[in-house]
N, CA, C and O atoms as a Maestro MAE file, in Angstrom:
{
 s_m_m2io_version
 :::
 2.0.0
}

f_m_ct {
 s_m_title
 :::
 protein
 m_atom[236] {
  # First column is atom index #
  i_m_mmod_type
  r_m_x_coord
  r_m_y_coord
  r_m_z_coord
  i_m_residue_number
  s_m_chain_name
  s_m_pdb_residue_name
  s_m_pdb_atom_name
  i_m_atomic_number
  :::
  1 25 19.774 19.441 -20.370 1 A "UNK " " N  " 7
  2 3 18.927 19.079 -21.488 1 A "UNK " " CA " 6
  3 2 19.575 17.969 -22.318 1 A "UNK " " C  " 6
  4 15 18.889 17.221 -23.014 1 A "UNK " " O  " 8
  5 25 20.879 17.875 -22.236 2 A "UNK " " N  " 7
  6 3 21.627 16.950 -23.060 2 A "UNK " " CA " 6
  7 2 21.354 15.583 -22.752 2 A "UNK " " C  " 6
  8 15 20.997 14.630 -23.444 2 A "UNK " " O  " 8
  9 25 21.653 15.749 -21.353 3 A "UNK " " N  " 7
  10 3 21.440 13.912 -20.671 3 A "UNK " " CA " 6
  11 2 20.063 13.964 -20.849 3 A "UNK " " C  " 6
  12 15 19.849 12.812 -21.227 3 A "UNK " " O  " 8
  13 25 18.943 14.545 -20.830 4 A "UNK " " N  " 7
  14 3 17.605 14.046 -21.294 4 A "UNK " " CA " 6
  15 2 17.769 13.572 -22.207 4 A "UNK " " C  " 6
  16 15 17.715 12.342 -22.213 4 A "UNK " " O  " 8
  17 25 18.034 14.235 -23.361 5 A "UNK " " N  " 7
  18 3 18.065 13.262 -24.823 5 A "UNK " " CA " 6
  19 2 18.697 11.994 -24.835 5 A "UNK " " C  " 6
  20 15 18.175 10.989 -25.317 5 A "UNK " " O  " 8
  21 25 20.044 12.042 -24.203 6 A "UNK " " N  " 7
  22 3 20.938 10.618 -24.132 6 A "UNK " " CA " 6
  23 2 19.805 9.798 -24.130 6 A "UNK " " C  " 6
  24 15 19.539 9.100 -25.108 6 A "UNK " " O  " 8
  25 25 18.862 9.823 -22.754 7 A "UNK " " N  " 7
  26 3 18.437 8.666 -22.870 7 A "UNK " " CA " 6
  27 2 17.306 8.256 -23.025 7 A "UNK " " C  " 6
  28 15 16.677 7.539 -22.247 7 A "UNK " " O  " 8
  29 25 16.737 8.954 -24.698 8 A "UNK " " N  " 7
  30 3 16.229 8.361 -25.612 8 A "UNK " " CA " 6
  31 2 17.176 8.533 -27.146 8 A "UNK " " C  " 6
  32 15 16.556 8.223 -28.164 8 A "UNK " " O  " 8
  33 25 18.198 8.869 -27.269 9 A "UNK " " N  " 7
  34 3 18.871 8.557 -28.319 9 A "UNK " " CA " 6
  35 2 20.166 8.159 -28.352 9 A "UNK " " C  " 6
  36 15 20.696 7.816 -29.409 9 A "UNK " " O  " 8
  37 25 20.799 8.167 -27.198 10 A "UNK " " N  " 7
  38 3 21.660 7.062 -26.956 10 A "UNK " " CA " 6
  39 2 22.979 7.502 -27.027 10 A "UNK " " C  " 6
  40 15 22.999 8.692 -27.340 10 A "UNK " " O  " 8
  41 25 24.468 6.870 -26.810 11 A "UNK " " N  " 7
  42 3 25.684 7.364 -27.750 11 A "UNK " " CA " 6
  43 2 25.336 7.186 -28.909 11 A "UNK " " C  " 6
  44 15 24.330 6.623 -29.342 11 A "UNK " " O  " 8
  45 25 26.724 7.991 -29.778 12 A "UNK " " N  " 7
  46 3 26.601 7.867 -31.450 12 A "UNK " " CA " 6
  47 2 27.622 6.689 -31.511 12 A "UNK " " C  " 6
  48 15 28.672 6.511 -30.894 12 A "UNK " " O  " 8
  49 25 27.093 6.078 -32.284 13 A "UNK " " N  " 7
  50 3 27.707 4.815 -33.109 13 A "UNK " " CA " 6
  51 2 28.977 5.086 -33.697 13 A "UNK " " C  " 6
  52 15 29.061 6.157 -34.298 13 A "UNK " " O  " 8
  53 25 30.015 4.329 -33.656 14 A "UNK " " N  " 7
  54 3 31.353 4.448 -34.282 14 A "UNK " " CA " 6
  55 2 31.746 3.181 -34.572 14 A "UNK " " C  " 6
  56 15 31.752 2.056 -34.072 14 A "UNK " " O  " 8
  57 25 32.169 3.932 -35.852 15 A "UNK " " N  " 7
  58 3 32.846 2.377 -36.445 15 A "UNK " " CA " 6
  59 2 31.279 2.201 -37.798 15 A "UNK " " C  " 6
  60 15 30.110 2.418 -37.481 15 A "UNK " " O  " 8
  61 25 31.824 1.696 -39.478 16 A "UNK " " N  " 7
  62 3 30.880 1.337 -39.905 16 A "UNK " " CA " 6
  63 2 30.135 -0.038 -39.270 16 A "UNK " " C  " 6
  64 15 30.661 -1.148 -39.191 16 A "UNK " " O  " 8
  65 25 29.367 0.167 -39.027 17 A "UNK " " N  " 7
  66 3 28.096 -1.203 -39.083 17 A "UNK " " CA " 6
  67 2 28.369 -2.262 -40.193 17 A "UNK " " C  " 6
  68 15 28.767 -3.338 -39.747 17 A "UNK " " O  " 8
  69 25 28.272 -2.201 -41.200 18 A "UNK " " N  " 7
  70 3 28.513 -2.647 -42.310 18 A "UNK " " CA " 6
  71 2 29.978 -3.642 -42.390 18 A "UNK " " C  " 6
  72 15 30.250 -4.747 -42.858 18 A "UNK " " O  " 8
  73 25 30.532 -2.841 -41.841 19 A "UNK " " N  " 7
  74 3 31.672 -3.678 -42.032 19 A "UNK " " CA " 6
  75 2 32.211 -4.719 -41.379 19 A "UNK " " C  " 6
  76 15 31.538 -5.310 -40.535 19 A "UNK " " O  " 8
  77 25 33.294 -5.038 -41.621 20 A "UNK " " N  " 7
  78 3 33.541 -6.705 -40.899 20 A "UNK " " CA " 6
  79 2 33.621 -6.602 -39.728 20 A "UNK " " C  " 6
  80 15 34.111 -5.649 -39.122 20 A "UNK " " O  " 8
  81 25 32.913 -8.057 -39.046 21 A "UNK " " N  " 7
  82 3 32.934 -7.828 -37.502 21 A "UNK " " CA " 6
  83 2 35.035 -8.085 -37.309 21 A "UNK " " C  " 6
  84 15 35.865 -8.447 -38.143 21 A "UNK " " O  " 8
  85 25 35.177 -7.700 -35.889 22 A "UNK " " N  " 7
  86 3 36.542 -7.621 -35.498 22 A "UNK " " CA " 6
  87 2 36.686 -9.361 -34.648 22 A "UNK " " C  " 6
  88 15 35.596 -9.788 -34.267 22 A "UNK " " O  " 8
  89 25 37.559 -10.023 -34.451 23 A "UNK " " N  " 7
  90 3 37.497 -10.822 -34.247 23 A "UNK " " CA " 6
  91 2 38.419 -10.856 -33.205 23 A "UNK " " C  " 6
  92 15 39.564 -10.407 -33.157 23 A "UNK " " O  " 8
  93 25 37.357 -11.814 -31.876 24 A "UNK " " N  " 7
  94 3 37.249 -11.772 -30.550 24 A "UNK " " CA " 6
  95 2 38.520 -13.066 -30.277 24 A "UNK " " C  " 6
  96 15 38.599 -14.226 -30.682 24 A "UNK " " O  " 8
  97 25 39.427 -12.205 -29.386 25 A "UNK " " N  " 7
  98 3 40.117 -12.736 -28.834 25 A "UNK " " CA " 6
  99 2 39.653 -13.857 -27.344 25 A "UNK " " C  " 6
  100 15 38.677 -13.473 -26.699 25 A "UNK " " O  " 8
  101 25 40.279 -15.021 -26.927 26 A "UNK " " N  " 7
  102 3 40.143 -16.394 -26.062 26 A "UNK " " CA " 6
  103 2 39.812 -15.545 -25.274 26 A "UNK " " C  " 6
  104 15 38.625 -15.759 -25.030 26 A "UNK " " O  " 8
  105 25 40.259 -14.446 -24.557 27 A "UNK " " N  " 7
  106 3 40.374 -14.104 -23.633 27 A "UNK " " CA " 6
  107 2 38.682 -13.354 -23.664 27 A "UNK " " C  " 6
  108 15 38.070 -13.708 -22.656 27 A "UNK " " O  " 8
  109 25 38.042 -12.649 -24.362 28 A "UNK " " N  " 7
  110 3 37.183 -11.449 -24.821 28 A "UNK " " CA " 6
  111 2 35.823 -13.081 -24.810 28 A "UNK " " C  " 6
  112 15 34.816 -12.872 -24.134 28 A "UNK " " O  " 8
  113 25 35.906 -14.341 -25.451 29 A "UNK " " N  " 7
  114 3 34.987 -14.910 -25.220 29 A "UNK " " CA " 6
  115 2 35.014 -16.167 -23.866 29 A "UNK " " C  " 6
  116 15 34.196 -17.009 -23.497 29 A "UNK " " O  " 8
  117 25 36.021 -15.878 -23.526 30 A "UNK " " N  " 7
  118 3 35.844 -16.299 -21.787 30 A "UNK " " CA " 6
  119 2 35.053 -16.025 -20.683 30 A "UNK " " C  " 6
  120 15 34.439 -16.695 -19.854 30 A "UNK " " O  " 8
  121 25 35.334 -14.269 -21.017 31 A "UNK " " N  " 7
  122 3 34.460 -13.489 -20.523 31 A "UNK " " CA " 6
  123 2 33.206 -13.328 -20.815 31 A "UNK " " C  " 6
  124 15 32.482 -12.954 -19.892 31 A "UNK " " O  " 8
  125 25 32.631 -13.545 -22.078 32 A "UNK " " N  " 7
  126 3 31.226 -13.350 -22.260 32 A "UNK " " CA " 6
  127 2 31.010 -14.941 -21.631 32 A "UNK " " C  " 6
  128 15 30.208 -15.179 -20.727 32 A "UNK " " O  " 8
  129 25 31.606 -15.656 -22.076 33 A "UNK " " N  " 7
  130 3 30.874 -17.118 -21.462 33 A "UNK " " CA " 6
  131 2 30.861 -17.214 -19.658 33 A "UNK " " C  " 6
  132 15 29.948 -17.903 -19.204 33 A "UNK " " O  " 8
  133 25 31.539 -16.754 -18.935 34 A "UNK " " N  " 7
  134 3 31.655 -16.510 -17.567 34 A "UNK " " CA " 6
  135 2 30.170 -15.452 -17.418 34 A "UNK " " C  " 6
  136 15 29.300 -15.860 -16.649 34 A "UNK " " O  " 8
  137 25 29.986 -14.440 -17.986 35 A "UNK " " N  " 7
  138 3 29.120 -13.321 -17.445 35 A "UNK " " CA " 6
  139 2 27.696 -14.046 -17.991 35 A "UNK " " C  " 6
  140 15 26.717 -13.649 -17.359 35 A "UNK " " O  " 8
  141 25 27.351 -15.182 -19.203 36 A "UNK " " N  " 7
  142 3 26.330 -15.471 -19.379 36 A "UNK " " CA " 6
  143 2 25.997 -16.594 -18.388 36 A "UNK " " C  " 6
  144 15 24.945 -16.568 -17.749 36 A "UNK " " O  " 8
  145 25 26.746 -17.415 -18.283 37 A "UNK " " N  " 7
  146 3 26.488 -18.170 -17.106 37 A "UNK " " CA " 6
  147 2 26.360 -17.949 -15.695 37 A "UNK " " C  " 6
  148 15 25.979 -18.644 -14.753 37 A "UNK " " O  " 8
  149 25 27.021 -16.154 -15.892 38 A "UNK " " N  " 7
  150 3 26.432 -16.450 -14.093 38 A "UNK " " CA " 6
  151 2 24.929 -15.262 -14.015 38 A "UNK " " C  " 6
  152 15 23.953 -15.454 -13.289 38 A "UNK " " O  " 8
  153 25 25.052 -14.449 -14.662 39 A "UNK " " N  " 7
  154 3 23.506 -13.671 -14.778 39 A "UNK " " CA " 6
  155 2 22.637 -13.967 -15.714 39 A "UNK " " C  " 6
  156 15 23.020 -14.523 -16.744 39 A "UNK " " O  " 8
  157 25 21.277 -13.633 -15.501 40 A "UNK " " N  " 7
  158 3 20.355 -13.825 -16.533 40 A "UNK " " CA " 6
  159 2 19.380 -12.593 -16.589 40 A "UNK " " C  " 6
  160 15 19.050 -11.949 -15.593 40 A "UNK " " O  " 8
  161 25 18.968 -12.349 -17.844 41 A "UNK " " N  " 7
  162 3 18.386 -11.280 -18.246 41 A "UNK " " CA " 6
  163 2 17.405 -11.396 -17.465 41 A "UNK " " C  " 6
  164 15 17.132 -12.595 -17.406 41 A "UNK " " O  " 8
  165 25 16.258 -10.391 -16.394 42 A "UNK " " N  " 7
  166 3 15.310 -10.586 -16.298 42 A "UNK " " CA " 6
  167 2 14.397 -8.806 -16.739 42 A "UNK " " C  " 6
  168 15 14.868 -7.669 -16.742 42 A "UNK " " O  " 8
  169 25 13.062 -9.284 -17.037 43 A "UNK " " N  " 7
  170 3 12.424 -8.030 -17.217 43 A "UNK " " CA " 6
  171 2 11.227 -8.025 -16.154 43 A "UNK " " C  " 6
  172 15 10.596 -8.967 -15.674 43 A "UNK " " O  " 8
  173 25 11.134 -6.741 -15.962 44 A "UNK " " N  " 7
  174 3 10.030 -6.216 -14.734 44 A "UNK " " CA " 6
  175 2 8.829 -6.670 -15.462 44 A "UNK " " C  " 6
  176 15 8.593 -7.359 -16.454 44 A "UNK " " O  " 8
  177 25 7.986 -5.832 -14.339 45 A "UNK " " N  " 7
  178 3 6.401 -5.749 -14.891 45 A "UNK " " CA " 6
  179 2 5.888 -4.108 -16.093 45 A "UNK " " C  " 6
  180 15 5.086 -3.853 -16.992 45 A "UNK " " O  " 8
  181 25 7.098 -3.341 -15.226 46 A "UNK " " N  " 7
  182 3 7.288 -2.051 -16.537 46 A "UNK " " CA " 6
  183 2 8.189 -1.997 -18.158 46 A "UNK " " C  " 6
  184 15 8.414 -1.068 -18.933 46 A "UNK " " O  " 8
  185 25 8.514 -3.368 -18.183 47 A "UNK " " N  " 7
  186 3 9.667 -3.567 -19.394 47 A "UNK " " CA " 6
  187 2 10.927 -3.053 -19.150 47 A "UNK " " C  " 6
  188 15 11.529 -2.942 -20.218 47 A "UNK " " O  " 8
  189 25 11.522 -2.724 -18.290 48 A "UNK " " N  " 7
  190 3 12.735 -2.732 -18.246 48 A "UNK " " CA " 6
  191 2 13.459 -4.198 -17.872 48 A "UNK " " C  " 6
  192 15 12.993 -5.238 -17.406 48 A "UNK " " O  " 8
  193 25 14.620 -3.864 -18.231 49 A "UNK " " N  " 7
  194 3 15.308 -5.436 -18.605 49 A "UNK " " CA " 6
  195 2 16.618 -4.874 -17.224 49 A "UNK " " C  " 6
  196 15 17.170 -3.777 -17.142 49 A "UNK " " O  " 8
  197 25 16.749 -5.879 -16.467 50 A "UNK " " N  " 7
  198 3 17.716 -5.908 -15.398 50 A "UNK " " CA " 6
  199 2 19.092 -7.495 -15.595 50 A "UNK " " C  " 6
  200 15 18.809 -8.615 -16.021 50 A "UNK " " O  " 8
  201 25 19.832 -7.239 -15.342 51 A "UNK " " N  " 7
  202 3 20.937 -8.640 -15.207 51 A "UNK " " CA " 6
  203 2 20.892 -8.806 -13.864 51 A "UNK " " C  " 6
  204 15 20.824 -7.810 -13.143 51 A "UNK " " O  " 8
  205 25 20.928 -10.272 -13.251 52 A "UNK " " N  " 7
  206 3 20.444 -10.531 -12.446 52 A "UNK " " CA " 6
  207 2 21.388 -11.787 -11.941 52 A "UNK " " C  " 6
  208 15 21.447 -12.812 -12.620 52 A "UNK " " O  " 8
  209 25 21.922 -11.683 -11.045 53 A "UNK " " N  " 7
  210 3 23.105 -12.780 -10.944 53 A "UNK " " CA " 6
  211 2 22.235 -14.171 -10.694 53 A "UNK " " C  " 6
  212 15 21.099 -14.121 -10.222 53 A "UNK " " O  " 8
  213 25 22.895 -15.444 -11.065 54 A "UNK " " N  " 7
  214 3 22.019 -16.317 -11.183 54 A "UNK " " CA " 6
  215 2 22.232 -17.256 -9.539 54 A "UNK " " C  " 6
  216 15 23.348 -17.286 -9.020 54 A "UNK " " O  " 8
  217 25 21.461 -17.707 -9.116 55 A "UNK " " N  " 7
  218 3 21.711 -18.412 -7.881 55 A "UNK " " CA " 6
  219 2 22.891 -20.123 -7.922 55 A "UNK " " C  " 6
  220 15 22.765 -21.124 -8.628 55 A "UNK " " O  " 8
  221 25 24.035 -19.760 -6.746 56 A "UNK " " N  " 7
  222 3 24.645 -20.900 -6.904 56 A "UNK " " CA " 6
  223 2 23.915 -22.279 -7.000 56 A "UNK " " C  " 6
  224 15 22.773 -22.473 -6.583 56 A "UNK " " O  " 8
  225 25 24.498 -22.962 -7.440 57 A "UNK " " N  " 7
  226 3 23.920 -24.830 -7.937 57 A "UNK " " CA " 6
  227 2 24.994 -25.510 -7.003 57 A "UNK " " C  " 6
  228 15 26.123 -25.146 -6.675 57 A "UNK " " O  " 8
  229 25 24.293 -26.558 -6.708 58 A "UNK " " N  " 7
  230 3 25.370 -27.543 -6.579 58 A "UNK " " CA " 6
  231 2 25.634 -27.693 -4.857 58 A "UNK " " C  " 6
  232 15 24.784 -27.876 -3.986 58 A "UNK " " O  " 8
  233 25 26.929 -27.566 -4.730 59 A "UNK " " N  " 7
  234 3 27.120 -27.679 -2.936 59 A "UNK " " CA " 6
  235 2 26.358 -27.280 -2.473 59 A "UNK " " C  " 6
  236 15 26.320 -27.269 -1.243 59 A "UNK " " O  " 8
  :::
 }
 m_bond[235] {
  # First column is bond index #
  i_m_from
  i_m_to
  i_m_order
  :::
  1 1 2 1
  2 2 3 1
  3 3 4 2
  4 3 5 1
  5 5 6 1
  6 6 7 1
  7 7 8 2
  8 7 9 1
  9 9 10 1
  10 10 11 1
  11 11 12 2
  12 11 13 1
  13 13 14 1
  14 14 15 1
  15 15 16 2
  16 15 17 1
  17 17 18 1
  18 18 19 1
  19 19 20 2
  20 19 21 1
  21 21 22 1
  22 22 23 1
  23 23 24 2
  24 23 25 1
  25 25 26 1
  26 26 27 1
  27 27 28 2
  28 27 29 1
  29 29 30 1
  30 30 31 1
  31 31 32 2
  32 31 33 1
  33 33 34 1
  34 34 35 1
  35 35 36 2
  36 35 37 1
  37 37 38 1
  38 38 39 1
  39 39 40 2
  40 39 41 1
  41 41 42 1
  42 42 43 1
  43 43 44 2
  44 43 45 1
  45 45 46 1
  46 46 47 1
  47 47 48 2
  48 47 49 1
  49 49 50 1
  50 50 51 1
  51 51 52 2
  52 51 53 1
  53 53 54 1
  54 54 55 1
  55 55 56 2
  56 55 57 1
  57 57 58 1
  58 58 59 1
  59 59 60 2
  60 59 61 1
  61 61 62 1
  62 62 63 1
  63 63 64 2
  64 63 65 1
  65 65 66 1
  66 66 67 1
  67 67 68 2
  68 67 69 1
  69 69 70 1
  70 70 71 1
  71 71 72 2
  72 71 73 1
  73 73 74 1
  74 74 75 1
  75 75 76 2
  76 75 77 1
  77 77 78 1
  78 78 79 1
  79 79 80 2
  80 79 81 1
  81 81 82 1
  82 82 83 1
  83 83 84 2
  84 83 85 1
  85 85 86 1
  86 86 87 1
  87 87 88 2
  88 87 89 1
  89 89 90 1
  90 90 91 1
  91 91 92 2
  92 91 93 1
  93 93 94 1
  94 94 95 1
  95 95 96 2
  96 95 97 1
  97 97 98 1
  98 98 99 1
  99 99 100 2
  100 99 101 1
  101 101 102 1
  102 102 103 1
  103 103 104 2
  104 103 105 1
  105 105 106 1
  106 106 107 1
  107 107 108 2
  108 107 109 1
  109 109 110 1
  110 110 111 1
  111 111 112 2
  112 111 113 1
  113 113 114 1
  114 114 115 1
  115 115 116 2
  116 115 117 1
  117 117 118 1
  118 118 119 1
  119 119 120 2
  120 119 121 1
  121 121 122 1
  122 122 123 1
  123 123 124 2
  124 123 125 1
  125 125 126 1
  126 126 127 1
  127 127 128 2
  128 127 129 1
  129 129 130 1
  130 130 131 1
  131 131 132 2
  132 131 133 1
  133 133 134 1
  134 134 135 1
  135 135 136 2
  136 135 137 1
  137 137 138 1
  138 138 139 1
  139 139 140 2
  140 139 141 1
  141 141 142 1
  142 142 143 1
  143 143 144 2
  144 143 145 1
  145 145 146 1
  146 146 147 1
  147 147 148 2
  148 147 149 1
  149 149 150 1
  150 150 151 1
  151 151 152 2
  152 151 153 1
  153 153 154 1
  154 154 155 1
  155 155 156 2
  156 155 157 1
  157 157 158 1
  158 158 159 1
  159 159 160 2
  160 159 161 1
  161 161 162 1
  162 162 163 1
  163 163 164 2
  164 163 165 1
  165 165 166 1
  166 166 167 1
  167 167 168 2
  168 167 169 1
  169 169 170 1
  170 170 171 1
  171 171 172 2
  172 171 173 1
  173 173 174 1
  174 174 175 1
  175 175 176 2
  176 175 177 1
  177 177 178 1
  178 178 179 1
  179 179 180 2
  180 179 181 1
  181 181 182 1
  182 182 183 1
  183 183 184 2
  184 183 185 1
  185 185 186 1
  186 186 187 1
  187 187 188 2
  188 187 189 1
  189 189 190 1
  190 190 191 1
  191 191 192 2
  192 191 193 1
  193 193 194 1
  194 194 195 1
  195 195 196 2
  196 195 197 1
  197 197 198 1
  198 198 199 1
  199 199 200 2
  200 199 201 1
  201 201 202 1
  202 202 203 1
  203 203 204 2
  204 203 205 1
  205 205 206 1
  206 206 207 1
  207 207 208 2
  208 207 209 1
  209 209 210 1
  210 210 211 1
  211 211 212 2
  212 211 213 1
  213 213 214 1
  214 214 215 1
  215 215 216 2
  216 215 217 1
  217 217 218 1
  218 218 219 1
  219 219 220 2
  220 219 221 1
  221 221 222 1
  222 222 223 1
  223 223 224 2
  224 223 225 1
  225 225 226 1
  226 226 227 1
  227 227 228 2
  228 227 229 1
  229 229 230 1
  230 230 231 1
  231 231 232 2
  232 231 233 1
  233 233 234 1
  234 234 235 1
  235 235 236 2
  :::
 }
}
C-alpha cells in the first residue's frame, strides 16, 4: 500500500526550500551540460515525459 501512494505523493522533501540554493561545483555543472546535450525530454501521446538520447551529428 505504501509504494501505491509513493507514486502519487512522492519522497518527502529535505532540506528548507526557502533557503539558499547550495552552490554547484565545475564538476556537478559539466555534468548537467553533458546529460542536456545528449538527451532530450520527450512526451508520449499519454503525458508521460521520457529522456531520450539524442541522435549522433556530424561524422
Amino acid at each position: 500500500m505504501t509504494e501505491w501512494w509513493l507514486t502519487y505523493l512522492g519522497p518527502a522533501q529535505v532540506g528548507n526550500i526557502r533557503g539558499p540554493r547550495k552552490q554547484l561545483t565545475e564538476d556537478e555543472v559539466a555534468r548537467d551540460t553533458e546529460l542536456r546535450a545528449g538527451f532530450e525530454r520527450v512526451v508520449d501521446a499519454t503525458g508521460r515525459t521520457f529522456l531520450v538520447e539524442r541522435p549522433a551529428t556530424g561524422s
